[in-house]
KENU-631272 format. One line per 10 residues: their letters; for each residue x negated, y, z of N, C-alpha, C. Coordinates in nm, 3 decimals. Example, Ala and Ser with C-alpha at 12.3 -4.5 7.8 and 13.67 -1.06 7.14 Angstrom:
REM residues 2
AS	-1.319/-0.569/0.780/-1.230/-0.450/0.780/-1.320/-0.330/0.780 | -1.285/-0.225/0.708/-1.367/-0.106/0.714/-1.290/0.003/0.787
***
This chain:
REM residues 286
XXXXXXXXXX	-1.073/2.051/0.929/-1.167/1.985/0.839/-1.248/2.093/0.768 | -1.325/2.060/0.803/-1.463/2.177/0.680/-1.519/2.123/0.641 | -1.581/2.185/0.513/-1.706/2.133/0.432/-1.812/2.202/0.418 | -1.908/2.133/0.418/-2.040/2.202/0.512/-2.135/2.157/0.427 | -2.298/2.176/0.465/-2.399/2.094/0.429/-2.456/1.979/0.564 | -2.365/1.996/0.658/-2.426/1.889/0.721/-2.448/1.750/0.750 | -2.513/1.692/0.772/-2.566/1.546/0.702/-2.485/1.453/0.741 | -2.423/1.471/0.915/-2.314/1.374/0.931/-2.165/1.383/0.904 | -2.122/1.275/0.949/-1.970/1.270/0.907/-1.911/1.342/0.989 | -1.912/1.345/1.124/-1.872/1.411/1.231/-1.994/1.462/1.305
XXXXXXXXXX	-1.984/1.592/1.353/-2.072/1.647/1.446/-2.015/1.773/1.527 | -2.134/1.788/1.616/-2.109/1.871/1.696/-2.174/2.015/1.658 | -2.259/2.056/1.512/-2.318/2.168/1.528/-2.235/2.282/1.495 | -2.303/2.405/1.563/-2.213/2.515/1.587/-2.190/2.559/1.439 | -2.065/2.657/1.461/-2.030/2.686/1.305/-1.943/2.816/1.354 | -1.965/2.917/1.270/-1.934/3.029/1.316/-1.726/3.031/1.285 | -1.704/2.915/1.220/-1.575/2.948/1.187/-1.482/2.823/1.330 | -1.557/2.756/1.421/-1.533/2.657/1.487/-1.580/2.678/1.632 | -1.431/2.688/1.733/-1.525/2.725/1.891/-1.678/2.610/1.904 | -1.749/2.655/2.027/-1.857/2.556/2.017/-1.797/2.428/2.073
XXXXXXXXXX	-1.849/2.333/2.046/-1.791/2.184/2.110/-1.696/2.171/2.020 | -1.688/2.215/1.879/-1.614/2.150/1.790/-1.607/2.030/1.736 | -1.547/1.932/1.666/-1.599/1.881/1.548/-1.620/1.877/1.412 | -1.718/1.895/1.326/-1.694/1.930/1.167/-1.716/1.804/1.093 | -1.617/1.776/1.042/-1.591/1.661/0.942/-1.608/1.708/0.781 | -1.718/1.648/0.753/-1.747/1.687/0.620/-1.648/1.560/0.577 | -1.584/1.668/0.458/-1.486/1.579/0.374/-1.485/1.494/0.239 | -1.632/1.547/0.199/-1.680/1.451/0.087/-1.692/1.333/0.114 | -1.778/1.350/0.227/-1.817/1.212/0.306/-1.739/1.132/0.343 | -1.636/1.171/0.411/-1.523/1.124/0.434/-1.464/1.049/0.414
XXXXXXXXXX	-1.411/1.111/0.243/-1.319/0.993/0.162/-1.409/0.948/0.054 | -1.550/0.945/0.030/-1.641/0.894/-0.034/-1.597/0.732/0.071 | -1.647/0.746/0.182/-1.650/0.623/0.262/-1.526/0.548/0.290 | -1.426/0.656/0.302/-1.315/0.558/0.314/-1.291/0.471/0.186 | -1.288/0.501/0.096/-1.291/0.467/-0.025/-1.363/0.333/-0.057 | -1.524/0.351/0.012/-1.587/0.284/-0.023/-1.544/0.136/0.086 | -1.548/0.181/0.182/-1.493/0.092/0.268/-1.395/-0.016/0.250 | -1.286/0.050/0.205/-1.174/-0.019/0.164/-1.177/-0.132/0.044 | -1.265/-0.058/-0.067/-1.306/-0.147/-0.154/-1.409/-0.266/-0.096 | -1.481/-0.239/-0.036/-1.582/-0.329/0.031/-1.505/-0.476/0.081
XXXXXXXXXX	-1.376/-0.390/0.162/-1.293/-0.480/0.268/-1.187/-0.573/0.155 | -1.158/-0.503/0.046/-1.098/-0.608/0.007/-1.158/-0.700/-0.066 | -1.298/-0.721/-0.137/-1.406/-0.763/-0.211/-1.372/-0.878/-0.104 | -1.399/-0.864/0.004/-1.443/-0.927/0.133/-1.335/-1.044/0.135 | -1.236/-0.991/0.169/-1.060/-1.063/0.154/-1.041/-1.149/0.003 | -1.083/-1.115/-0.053/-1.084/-1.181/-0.192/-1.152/-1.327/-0.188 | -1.293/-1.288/-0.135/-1.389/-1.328/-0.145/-1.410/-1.525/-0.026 | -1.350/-1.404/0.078/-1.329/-1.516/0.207/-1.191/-1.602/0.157 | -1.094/-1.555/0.102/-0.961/-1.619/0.067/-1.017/-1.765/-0.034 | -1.104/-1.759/-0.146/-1.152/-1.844/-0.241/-1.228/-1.902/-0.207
XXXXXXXXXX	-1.336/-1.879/-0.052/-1.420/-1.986/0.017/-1.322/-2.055/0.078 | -1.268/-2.036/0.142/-1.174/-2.092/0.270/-1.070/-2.173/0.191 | -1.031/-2.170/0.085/-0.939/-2.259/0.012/-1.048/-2.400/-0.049 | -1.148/-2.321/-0.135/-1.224/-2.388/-0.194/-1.311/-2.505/-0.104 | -1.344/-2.467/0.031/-1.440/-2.550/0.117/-1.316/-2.600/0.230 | -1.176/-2.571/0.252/-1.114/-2.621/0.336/-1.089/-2.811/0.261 | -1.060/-2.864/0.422/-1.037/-3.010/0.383/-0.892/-3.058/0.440 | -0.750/-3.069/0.348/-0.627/-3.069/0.422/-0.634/-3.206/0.507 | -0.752/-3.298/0.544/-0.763/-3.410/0.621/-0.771/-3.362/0.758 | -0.833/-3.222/0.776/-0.891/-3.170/0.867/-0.777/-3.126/0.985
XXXXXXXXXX	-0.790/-3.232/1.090/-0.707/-3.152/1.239/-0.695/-3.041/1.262 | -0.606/-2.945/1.241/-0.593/-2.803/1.359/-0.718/-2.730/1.258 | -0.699/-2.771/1.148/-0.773/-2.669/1.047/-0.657/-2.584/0.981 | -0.493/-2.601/0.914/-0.499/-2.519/0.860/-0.447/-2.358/0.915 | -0.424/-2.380/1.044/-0.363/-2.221/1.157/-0.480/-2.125/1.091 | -0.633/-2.201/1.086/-0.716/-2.060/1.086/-0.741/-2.015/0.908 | -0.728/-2.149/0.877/-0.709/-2.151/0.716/-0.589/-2.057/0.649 | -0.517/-2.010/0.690/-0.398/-1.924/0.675/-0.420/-1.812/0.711 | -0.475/-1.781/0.853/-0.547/-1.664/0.846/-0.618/-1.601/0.734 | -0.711/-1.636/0.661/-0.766/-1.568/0.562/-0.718/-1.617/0.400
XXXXXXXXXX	-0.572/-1.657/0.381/-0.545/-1.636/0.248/-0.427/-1.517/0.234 | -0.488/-1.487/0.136/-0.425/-1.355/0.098/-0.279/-1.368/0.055 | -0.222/-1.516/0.044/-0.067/-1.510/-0.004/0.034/-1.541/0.078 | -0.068/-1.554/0.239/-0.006/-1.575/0.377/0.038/-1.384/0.427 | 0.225/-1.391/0.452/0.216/-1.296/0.542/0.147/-1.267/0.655 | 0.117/-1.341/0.706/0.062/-1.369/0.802/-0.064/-1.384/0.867 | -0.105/-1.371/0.761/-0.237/-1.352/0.733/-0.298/-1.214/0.748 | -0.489/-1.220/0.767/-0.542/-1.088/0.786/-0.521/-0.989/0.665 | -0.510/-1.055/0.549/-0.502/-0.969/0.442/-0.326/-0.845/0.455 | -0.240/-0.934/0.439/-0.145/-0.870/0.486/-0.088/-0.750/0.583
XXXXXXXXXX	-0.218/-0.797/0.737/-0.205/-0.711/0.851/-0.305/-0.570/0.784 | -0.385/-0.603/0.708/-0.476/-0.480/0.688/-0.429/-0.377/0.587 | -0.363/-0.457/0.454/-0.254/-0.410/0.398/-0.169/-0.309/0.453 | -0.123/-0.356/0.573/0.008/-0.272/0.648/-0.046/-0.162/0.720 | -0.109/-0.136/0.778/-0.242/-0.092/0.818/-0.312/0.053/0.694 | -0.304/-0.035/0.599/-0.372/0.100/0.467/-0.254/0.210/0.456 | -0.135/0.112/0.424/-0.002/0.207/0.376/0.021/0.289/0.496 | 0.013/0.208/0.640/0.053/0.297/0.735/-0.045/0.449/0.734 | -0.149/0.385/0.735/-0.226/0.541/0.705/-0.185/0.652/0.619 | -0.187/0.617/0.480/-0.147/0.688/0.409/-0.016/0.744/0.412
XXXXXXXXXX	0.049/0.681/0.473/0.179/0.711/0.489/0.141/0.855/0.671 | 0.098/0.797/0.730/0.054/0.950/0.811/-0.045/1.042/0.771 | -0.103/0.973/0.695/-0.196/1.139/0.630/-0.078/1.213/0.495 | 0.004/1.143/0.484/0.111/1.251/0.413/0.217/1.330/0.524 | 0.238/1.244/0.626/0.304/1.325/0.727/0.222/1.444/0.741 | 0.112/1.478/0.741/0.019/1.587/0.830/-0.009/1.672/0.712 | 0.023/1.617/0.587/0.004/1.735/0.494/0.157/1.801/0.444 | 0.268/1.744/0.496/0.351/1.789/0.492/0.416/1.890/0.618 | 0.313/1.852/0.728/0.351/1.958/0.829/0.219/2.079/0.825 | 0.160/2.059/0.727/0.041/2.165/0.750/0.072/2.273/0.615
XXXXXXXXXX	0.152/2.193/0.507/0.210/2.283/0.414/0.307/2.343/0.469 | 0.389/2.305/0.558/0.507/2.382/0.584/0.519/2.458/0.686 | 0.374/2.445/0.808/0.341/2.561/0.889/0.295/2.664/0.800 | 0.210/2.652/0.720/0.111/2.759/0.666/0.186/2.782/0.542 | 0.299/2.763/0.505/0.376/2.808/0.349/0.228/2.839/0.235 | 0.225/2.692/0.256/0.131/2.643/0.153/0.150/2.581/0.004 | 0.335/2.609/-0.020/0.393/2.552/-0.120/0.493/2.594/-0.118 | 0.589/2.572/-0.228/0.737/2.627/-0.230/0.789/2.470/-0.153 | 0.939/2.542/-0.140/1.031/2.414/-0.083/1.044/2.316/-0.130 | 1.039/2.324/-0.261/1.020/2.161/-0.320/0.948/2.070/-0.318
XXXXXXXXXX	0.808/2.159/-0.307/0.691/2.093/-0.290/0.701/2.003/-0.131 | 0.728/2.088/-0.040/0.728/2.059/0.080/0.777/1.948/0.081 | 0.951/2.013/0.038/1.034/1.887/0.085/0.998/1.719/0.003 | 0.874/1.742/-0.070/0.846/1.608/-0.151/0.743/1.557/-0.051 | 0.656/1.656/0.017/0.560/1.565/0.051/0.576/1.472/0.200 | 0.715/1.576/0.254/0.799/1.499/0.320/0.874/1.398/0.283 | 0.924/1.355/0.144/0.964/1.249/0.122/0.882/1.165/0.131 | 0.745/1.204/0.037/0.646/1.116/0.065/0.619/0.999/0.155 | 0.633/1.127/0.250/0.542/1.026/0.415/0.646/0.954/0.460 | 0.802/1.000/0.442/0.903/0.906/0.500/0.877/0.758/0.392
XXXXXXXXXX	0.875/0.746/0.243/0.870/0.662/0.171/0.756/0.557/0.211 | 0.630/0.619/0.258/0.510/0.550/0.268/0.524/0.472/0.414 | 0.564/0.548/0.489/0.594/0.447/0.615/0.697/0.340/0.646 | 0.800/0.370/0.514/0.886/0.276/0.554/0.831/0.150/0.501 | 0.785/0.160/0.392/0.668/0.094/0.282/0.613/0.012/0.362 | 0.532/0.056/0.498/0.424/-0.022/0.580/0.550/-0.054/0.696 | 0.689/-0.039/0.702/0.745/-0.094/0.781/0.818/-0.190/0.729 | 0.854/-0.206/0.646/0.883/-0.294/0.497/0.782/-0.380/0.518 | 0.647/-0.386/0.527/0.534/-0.484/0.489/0.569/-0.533/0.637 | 0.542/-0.473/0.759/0.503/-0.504/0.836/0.641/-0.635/0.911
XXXXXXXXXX	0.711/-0.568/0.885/0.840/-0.660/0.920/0.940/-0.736/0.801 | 0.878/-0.771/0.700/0.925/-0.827/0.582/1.062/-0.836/0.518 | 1.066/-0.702/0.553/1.251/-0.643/0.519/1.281/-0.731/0.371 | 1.193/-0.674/0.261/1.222/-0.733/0.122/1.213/-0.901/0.089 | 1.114/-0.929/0.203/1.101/-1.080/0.173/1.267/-1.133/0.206 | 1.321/-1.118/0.303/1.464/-1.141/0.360/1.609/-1.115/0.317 | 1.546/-0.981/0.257/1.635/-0.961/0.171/1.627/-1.067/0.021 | 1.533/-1.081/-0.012/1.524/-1.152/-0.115/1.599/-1.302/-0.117 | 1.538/-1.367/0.011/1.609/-1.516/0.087/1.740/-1.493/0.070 | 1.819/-1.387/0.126/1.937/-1.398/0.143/1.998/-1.396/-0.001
XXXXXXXXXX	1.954/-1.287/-0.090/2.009/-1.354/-0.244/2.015/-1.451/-0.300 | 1.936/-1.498/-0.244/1.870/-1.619/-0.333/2.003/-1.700/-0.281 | 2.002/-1.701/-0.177/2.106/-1.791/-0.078/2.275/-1.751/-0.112 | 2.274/-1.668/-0.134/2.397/-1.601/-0.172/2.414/-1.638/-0.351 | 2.340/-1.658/-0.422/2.332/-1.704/-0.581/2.355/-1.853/-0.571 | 2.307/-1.891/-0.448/2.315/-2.076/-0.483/2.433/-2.102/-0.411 | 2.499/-2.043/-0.370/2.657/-2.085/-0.290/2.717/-2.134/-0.407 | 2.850/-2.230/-0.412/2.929/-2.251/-0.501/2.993/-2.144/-0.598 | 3.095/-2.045/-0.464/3.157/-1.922/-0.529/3.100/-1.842/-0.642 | 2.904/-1.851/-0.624/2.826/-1.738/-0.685/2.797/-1.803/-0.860
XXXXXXXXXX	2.876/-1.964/-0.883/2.831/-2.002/-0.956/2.995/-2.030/-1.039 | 3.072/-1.999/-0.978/3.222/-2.030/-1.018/3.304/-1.872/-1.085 | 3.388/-1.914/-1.167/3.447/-1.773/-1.231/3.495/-1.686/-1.172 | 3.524/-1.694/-1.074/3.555/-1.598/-0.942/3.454/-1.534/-0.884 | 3.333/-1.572/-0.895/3.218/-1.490/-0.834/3.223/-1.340/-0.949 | 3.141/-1.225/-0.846/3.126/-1.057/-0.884/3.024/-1.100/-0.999 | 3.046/-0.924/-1.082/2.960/-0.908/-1.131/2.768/-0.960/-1.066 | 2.744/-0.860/-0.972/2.619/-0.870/-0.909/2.630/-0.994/-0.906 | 2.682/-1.094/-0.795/2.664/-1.255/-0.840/2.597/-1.298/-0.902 | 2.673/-1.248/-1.049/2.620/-1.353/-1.121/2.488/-1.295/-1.228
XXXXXXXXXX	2.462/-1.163/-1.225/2.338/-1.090/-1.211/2.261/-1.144/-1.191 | 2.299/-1.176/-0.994/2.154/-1.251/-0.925/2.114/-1.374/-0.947 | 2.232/-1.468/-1.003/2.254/-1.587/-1.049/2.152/-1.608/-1.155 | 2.188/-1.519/-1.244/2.086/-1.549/-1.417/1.971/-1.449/-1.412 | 1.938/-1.402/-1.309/1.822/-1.331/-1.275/1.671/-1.422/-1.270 | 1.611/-1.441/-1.363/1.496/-1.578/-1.355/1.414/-1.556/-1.280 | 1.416/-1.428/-1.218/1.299/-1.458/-1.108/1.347/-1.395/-0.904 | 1.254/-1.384/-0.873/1.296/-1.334/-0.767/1.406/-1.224/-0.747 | 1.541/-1.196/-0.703/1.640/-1.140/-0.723/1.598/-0.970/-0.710 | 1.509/-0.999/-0.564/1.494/-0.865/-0.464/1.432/-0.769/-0.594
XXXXXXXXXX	1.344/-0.796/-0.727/1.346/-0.727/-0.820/1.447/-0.623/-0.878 | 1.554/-0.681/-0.854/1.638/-0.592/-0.938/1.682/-0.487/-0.852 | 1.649/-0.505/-0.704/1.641/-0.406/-0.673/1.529/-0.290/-0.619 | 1.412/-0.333/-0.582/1.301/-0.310/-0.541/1.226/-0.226/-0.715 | 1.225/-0.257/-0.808/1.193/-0.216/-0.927/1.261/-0.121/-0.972 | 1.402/-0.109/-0.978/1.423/0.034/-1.012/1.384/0.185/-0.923 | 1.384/0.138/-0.821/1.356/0.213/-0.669/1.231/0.283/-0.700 | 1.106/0.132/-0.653/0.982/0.217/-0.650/0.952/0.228/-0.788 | 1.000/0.185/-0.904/0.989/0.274/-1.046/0.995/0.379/-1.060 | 1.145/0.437/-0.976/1.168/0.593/-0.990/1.092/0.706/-0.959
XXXXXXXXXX	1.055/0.636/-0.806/0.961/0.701/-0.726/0.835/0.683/-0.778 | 0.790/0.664/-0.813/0.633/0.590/-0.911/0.619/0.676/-0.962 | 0.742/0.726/-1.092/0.691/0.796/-1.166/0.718/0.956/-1.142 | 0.843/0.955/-1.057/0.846/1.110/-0.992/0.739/1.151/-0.899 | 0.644/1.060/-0.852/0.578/1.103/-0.729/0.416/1.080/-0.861 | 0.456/1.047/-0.987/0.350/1.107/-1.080/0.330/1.219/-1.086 | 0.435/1.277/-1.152/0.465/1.405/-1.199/0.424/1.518/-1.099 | 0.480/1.470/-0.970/0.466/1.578/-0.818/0.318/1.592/-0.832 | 0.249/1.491/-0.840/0.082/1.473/-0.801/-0.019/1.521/-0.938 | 0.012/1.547/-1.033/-0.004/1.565/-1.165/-0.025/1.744/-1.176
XXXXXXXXXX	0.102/1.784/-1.101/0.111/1.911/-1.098/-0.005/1.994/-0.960 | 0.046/1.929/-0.823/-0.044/1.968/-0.775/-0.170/1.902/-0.739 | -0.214/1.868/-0.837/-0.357/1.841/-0.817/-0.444/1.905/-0.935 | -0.331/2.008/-0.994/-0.384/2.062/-1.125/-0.558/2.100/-1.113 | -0.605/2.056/-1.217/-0.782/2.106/-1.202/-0.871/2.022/-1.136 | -0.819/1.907/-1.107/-0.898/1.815/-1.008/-0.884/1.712/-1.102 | -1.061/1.624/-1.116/-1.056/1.464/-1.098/-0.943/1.389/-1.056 | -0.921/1.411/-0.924/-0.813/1.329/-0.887/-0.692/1.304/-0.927 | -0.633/1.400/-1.017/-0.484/1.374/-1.027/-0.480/1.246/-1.149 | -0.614/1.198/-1.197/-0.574/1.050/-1.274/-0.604/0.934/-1.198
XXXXXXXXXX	-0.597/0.947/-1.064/-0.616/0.849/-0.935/-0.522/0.772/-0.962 | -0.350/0.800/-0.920/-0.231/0.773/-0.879/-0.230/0.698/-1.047 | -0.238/0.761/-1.169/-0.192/0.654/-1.225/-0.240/0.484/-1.249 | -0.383/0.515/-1.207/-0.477/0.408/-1.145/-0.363/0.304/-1.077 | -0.334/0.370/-0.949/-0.276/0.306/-0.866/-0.169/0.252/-0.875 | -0.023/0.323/-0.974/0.048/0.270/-1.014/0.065/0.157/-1.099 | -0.059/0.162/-1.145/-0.121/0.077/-1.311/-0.152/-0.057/-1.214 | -0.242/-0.070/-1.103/-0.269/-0.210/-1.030/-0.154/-0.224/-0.961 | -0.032/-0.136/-0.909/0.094/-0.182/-0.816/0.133/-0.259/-0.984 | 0.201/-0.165/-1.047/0.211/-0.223/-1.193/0.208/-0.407/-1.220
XXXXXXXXXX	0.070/-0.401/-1.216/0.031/-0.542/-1.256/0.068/-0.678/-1.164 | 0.061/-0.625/-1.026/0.084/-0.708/-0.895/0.241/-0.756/-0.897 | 0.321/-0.649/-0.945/0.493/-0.636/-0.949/0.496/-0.772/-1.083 | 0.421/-0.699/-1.179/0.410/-0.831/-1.308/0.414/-0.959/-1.270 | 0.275/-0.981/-1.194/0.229/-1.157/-1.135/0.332/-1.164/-1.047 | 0.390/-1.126/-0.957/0.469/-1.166/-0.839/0.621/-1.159/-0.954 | 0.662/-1.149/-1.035/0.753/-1.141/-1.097/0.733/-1.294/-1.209 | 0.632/-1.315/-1.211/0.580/-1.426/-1.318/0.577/-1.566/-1.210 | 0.524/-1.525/-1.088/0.552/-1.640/-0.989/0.662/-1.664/-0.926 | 0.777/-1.589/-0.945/0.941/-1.596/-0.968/0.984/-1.701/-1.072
XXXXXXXXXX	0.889/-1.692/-1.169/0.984/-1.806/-1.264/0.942/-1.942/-1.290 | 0.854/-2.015/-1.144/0.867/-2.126/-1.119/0.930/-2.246/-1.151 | 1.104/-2.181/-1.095/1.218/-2.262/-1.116/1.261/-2.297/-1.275 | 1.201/-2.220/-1.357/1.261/-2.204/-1.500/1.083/-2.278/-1.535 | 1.127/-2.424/-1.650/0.994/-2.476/-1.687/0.992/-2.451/-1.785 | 1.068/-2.334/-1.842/1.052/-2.299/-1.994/0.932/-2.198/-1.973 | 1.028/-2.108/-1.849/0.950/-1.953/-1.859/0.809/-1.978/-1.769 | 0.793/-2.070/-1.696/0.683/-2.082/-1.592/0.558/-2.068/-1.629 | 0.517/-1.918/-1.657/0.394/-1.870/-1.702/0.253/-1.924/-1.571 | 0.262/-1.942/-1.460/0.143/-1.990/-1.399/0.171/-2.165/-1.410
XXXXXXXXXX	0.242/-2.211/-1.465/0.222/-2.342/-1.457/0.171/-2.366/-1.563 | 0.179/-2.297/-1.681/0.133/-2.273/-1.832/-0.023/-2.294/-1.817 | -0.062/-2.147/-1.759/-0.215/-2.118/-1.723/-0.270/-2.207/-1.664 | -0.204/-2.266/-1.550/-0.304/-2.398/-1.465/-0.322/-2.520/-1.542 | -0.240/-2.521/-1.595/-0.246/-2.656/-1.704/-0.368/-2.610/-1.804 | -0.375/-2.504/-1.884/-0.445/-2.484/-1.984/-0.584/-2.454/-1.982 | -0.577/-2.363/-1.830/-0.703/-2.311/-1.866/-0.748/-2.353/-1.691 | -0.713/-2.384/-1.634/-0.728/-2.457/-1.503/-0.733/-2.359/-1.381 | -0.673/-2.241/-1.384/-0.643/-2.186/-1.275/-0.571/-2.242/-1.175 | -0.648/-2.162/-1.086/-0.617/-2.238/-0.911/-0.491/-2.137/-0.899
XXXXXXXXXX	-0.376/-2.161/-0.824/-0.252/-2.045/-0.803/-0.293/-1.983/-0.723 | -0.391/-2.046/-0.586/-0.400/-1.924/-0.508/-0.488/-1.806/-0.555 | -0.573/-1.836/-0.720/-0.677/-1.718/-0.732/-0.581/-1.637/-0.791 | -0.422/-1.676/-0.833/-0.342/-1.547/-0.868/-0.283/-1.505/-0.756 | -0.265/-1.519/-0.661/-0.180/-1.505/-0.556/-0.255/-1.427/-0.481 | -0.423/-1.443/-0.469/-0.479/-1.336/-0.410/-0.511/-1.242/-0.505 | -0.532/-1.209/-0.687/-0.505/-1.165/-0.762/-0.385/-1.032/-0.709 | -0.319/-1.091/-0.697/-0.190/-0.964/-0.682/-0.200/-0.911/-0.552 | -0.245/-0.986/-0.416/-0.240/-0.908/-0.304/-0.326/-0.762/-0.369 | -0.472/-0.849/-0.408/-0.574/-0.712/-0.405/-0.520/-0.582/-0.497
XXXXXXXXXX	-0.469/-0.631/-0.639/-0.447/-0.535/-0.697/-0.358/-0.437/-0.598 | -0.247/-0.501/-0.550/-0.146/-0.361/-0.456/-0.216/-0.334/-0.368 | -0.337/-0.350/-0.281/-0.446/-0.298/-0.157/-0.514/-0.190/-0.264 | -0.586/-0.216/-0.378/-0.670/-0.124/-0.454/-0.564/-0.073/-0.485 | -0.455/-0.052/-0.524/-0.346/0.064/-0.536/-0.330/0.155/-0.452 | -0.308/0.078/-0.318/-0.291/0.140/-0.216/-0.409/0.272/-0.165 | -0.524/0.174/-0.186/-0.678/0.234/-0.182/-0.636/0.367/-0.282 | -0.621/0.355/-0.421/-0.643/0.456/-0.465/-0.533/0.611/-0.420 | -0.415/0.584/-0.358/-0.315/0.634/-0.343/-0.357/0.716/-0.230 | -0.408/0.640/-0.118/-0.454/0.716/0.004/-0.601/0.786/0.031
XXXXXXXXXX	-0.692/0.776/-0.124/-0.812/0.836/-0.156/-0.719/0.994/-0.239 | -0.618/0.954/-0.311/-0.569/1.058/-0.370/-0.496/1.181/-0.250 | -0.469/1.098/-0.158/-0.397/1.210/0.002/-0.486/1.301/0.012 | -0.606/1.201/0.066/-0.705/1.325/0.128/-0.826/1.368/0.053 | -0.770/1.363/-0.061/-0.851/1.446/-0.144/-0.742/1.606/-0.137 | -0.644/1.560/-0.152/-0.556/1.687/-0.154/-0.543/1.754/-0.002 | -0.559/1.673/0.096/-0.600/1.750/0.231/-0.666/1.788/0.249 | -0.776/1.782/0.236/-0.951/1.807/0.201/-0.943/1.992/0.175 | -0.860/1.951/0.041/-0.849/2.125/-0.009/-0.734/2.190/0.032 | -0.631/2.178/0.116/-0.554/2.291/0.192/-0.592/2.294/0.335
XXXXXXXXXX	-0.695/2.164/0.430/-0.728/2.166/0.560/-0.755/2.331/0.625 | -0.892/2.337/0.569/-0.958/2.470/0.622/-0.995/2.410/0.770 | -0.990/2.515/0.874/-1.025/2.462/1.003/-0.916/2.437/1.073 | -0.928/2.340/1.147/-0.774/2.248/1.166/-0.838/2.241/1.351 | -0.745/2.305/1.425/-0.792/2.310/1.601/-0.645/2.237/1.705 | -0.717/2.155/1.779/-0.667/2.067/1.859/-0.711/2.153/2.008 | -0.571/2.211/2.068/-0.633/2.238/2.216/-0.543/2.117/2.309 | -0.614/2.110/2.411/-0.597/1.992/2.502/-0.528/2.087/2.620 | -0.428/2.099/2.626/-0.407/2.177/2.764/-0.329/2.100/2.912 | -0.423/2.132/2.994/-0.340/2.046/3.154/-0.273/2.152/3.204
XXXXXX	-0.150/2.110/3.213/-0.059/2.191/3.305/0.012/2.137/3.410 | -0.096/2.029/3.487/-0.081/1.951/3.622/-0.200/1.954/3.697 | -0.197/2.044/3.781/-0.305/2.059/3.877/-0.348/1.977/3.923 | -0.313/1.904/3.951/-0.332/1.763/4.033/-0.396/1.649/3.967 | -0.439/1.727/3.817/-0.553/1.644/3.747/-0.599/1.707/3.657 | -0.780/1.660/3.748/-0.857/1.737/3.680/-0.911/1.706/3.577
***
């Protein structure tokens, strides 16, 4: 990756630090656009989620398969797949800065070995999304709290934890976790991004994961009509649930957004010139 004055994003002009037939990726540009992009795309997802609810008709035959497609509180949905998709990225542009710090001893070991935690954390994250480990896990508590035993004096501690837990269980464990990591993978990013704009990105990002963890924690307490803060709001002030429900997708996508604008900003400045050789060592194709 270099940074250049040249006008495109990718090109082919010669550069004395790059064999010829290179490519030079200006990196402003880069994550200016990815950035911009992403925001664009979820505007978009937001946007299509509140037509498609608002103009759908549940009279309508073999309308709602495509109607699910574009709401944002469907796994299953495009919002979700693109979601998995962002993290997965980010989660390999930390792989590549953790193998480019640790070819080029571009950091001490700690550093390293974090930004390797990193990328293992971020992919499991988008393997987590992608195969709905936490959603299942969550079911099964839930299922395991409503058994008899979990409600009788003989049930465990945890039991009965999950039992008087008012909202979704998988919280109590999913929240201390990426809490920890939240705020240790502050501190990591705080330090090395010393001198840069960027290092008040991530708390951005934590601040909209933050809020999303809030609403999805507030739409946990359904079951309780004391605590049922969106049944409160729809009554009062006439919110639709799905405009919170796509509410929280976007905020964790613009988290995400800001998290993986914060990567390659920090790749950007240890890249330098980065060379890919292609080598055939089968004659027999040319």
């Amino acid at each position: 990756m270099v940074e250049g004055n040249q006008k495109g994003l990718i090109g082919t002009k010669g550069d004395e630090d790059i064999a010829a037939g290179g490519f030079l990726i200006n990196s402003n540009r880069l994550i200016r656009n990815v950035f911009i992009t992403c925001v664009l795309i979820e505007l978009t997802l937001f946007l299509l989620d509140f037509s498609v609810d608002l103009w759908s008709s549940p009279g309508r035959p073999g309308e709602r398969p495509f109607r699910h497609l574009f709401l944002l509180s469907r796994e299953d949905g495009l919002g979700s797949w693109l979601g998995t998709i962002q993290t997965l990225f980010a989660g390999f542009t930390l792989l590549i800065i953790h193998l480019k710090v640790k070819k080029n001893n571009l950091a001490s070991k700690w550093a390293t070995t974090m930004w390797g935690f990193l990328a293992f954390f971020f992919l499991f994250w988008a393997f987590d999304d992608g195969v709905q480990i936490h959603e299942r896990v969550s079911a099964s508590l839930s299922m395991i709290a409503s058994t008899p035993r979990a409600s009788s004096s003989a049930s465990s501690l945890v039991e009965k934890i999950v039992l008087n837990y008012p909202s979704y269980p998988i919280h109590l464990f999913i929240v201390p976790i990426f809490g920890g990591v939240g705020i240790y993978m502050l501190f990591f990013l705080w330090r090395v991004l010393e001198g840069s704009r960027a290092k008040f990105l991530p708390f951005i990002a934590v601040a909209s994961l933050a809020m999303a963890m809030g609403i999805d924690f507030a739409e946990g307490l359904s079951n309780h009509p004391q605590w049922d803060v969106f049944g409160m709001m729809v009554n009062k002030f006439h919110i639709e649930f799905h405009v919170i429900y796509a509410t929280e997708e976007i905020l964790e996508m613009f988290g995400m957004t800001l998290f993986w604008t914060t990567f390659l900003i920090y790749f950007s400045k240890i890249a330098g010139v980065i060379r890919l050789d292609f080598i055939n060592n089968n004659p027999d194709i040319s």
